[in-house]
C-alpha positions as CSV (number, residue, x, y, z in Angstrom):
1,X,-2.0,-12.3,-22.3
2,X,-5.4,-14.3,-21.4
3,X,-7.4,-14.7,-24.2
4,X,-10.4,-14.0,-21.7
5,X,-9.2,-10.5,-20.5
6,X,-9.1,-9.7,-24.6
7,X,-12.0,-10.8,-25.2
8,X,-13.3,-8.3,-22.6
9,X,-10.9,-5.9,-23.9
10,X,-12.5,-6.1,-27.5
11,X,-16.2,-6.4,-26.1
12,X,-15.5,-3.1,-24.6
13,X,-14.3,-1.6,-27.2
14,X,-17.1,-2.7,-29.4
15,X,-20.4,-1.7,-27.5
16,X,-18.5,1.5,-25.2
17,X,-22.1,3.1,-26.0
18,X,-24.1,0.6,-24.1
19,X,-25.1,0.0,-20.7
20,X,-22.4,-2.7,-19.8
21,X,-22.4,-4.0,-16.7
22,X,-19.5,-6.1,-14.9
23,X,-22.0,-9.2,-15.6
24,X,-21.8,-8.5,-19.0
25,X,-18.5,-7.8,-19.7
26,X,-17.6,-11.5,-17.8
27,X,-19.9,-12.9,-19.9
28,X,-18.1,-11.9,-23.0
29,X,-14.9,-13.4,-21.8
30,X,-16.7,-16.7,-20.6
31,X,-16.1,-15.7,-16.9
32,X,-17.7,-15.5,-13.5
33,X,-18.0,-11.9,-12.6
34,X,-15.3,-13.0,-9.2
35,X,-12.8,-14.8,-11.5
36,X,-12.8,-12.4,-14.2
37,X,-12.7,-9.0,-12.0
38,X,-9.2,-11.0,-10.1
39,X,-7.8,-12.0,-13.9
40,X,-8.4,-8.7,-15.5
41,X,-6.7,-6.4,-12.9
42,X,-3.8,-8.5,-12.5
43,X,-3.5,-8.8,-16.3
44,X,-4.1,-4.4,-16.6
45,X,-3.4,-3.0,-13.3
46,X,-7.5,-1.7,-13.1
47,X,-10.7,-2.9,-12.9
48,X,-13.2,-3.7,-15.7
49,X,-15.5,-0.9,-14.9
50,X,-12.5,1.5,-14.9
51,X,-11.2,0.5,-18.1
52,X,-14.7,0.8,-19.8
53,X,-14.5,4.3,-18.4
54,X,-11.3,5.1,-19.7
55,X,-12.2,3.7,-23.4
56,X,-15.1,6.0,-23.2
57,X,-13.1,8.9,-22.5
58,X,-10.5,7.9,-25.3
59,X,-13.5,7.3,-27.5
60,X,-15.0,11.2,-26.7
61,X,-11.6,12.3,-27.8
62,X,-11.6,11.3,-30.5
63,X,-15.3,12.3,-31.9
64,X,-14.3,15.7,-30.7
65,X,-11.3,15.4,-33.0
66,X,-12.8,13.6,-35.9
67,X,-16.7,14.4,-36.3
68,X,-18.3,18.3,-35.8
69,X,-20.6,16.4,-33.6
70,X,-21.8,18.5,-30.5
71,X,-20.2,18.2,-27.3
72,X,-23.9,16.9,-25.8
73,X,-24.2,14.3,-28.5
74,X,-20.5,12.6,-28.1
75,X,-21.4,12.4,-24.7
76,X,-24.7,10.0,-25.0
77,X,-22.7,8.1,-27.5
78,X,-19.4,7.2,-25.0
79,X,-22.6,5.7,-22.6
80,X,-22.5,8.7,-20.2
81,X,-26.3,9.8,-18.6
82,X,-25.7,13.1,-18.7
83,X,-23.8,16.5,-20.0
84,X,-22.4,17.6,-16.5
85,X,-21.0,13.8,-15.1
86,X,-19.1,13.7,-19.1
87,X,-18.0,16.9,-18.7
88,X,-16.8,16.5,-15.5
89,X,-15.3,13.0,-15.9
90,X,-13.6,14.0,-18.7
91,X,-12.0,17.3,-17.4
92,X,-10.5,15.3,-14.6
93,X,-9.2,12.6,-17.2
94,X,-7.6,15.2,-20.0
95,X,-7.1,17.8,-18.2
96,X,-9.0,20.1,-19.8
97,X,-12.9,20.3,-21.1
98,X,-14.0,18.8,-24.2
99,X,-14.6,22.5,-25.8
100,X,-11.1,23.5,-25.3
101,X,-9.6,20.0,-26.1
102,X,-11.7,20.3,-29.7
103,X,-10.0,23.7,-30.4
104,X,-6.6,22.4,-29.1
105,X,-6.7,20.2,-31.7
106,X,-8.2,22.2,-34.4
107,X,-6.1,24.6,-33.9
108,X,-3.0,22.3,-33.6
109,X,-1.6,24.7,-30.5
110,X,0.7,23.0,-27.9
111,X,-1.0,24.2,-24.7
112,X,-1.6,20.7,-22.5
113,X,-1.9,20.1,-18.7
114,X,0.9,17.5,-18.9
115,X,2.9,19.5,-16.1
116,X,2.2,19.6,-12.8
117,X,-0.5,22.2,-12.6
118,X,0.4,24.2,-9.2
119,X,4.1,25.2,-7.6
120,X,4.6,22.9,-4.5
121,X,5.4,24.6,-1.2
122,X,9.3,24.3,-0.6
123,X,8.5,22.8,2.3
124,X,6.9,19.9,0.4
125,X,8.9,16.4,1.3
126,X,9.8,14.9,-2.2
127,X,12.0,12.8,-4.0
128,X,13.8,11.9,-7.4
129,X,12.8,8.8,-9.8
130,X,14.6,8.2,-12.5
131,X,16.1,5.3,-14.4
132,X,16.7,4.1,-18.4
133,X,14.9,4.6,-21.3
134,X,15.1,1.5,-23.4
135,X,13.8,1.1,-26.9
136,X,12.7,-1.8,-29.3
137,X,14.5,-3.1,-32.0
138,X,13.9,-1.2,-35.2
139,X,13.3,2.1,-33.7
140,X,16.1,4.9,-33.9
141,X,15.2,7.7,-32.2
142,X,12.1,8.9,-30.0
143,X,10.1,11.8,-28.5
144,X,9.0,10.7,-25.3
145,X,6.6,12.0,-22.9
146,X,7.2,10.5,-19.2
147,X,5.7,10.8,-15.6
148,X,4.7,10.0,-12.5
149,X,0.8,9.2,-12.0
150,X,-1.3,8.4,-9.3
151,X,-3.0,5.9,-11.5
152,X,-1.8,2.8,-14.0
153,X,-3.3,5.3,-16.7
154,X,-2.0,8.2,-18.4
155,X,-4.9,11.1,-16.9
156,X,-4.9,14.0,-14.3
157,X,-1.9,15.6,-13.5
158,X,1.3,14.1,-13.4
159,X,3.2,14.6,-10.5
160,X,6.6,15.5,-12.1
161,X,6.9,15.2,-15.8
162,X,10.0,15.6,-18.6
163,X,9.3,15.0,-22.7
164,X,13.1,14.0,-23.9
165,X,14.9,13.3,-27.0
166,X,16.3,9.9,-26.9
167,X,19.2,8.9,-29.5
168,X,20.2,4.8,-29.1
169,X,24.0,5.5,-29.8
170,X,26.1,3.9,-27.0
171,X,24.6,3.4,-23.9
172,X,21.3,3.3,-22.7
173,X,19.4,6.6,-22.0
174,X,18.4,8.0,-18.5
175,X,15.4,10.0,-17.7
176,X,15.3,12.0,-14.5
177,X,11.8,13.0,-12.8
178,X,12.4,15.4,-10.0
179,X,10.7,17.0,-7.1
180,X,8.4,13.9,-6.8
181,X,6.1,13.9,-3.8
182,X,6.3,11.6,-1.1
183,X,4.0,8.7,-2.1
184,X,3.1,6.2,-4.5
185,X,3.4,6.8,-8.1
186,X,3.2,5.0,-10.9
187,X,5.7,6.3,-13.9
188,X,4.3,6.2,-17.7
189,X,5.8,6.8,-20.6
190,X,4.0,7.8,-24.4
191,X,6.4,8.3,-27.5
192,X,6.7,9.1,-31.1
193,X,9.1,6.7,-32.5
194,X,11.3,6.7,-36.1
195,X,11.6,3.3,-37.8
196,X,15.0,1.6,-39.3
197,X,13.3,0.5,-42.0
198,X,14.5,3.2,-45.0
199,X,11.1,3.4,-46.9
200,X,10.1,6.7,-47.4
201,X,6.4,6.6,-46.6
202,X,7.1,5.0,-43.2
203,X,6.0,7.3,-40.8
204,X,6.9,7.8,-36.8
205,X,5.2,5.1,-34.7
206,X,3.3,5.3,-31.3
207,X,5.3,3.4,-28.3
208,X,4.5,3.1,-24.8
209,X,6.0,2.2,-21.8
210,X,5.8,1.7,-17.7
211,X,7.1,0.6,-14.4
212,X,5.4,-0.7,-11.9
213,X,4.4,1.4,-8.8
214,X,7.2,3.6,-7.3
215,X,7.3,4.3,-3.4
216,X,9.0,7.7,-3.3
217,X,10.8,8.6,0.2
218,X,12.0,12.1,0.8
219,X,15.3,13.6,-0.1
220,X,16.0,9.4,-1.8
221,X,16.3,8.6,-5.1
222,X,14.3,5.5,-7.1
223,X,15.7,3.6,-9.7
224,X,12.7,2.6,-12.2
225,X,14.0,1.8,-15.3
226,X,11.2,1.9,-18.2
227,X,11.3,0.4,-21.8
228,X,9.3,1.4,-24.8
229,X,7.3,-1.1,-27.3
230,X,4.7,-1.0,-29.8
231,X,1.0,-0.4,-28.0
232,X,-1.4,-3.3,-27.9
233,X,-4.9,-4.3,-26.9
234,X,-4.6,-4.6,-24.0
235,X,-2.5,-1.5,-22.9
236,X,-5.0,0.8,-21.0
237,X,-5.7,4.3,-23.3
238,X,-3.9,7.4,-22.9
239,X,-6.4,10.1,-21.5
240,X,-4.0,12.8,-21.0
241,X,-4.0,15.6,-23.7
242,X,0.1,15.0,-24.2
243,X,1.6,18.0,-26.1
244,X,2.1,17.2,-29.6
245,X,5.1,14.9,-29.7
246,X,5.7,15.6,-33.6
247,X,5.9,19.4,-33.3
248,X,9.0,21.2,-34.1
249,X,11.4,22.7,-30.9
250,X,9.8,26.6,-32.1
251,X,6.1,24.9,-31.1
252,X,7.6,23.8,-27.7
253,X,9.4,26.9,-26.6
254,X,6.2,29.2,-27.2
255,X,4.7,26.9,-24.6
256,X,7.0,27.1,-22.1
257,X,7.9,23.2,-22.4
258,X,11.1,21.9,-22.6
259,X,12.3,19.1,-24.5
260,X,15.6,17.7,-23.2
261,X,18.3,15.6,-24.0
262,X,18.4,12.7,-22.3
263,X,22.1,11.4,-20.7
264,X,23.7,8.3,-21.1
265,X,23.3,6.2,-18.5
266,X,27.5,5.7,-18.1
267,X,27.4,8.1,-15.4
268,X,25.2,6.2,-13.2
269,X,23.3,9.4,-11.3
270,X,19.8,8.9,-10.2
């Protein structure tokens, strides 16, 4: 990755409460604003000034999470004008407000807007995406979350989404989206992860995962094969509030979310 677009990535990260502009985010990777908007999308799939919004949001989530701080407060400190525009910005990008993602949290119940929020009209033209699920060396076995978005990051509502066991015994795993508008989606994935390593006070690990954008054709079906690794700088935050990926199978039932078993990809289906 160019050392430039981490730089920016870090400078963001950094000073998220200030007034950046795109002039001074370039200057922090030792840019001119042209060159550095062109390098920086092609190296994160968004622009600069969306990224900056999407660490702010990340960071709100997580003063809401960690500190009692008021909901009017966390939103000065993320770098947001006002109350309503946070608010708003942030509903769009969780899914829910910042008052009912604190008590989500605090009250550890599995209740996210990771599935497609409304019934589509049968009538709807859609299509199926599906492909493997591939994980790193050293992992054994994963939780994963996976979707189709209308954006490079993890926010609004998915489009068709599936959380799946995956066991690396044999072949590779298959996921299966279905019912996936006509359009162009982009398919994300967000897992918990166990370790080989034996030591006892190892604990799960965070992976993500991607393809590029999808272009889904009625009644077809798209191959889009998507493998998991360890998060880094440079991977855009996940906005979404994703259903706890640690909770036992009793947590996911009383939500209404099922957690499947995903095939081996011998049989070849899409």
């Amino acid at each position: 990755m160019n050392s430039a677009v981490e730089r920016a990535i870090s400078c963001m990260w950094n000073r998220y409460s200030e007034p950046l502009s795109l002039h001074d985010i370039a200057q922090s990777a030792i840019l001119s604003r042209f060159h550095f908007s062109r390098i920086f999308k092609a190296a994160t799939g968004v622009s600069p000034g969306r990224y900056l919004s999407a660490v702010r949001i990340y960071q709100a989530k997580r003063m809401l999470v960690t500190t009692p701080m008021k909901v009017t407060d966390i939103s000065f400190s993320v770098g947001f004008d006002s109350l309503g525009s946070f608010t708003n910005h942030f509903t769009a990008s969780v899914g829910i407000s910042p008052s009912r993602f604190r008590r989500m949290m605090r009250d550890r119940v599995v209740e996210p807007p990771c599935w497609p929020r409304q019934a589509r009209p049968a009538s709807q033209a859609s299509g199926v995406v599906a492909g493997t699920i591939g994980l790193p060396e050293g992992y054994s076995v994963a939780r994963v979350y996976l979707g189709a978005f209308s954006t490079p990051i993890v926010q609004g509502s998915p489009a068709s989404a599936v959380v799946a066991d995956v066991i690396p015994s044999g072949p590779p795993s298959r996921y299966r989206l279905a019912d996936v508008p006509e359009g162009v989606w982009f398919i994300r994935a967000v897992a918990v992860a166990d370790s080989t390593d034996p030591e006892p006070w190892t604990q799960r690990s965070l992976l993500v995962g991607g393809h590029e954008a999808v272009a889904v054709t009625a009644g077809m079906g798209i191959l889009a094969d998507v493998s998991l690794r360890p998060k880094c700088l440079t991977d855009l935050p996940v906005l979404l509030a994703l259903p706890d990926l640690e909770a036992g199978p009793d947590s996911f039932a009383q939500s209404g979310i099922q957690v499947v078993p995903v095939p081996s990809a011998a049989s070849g289906r899409v």
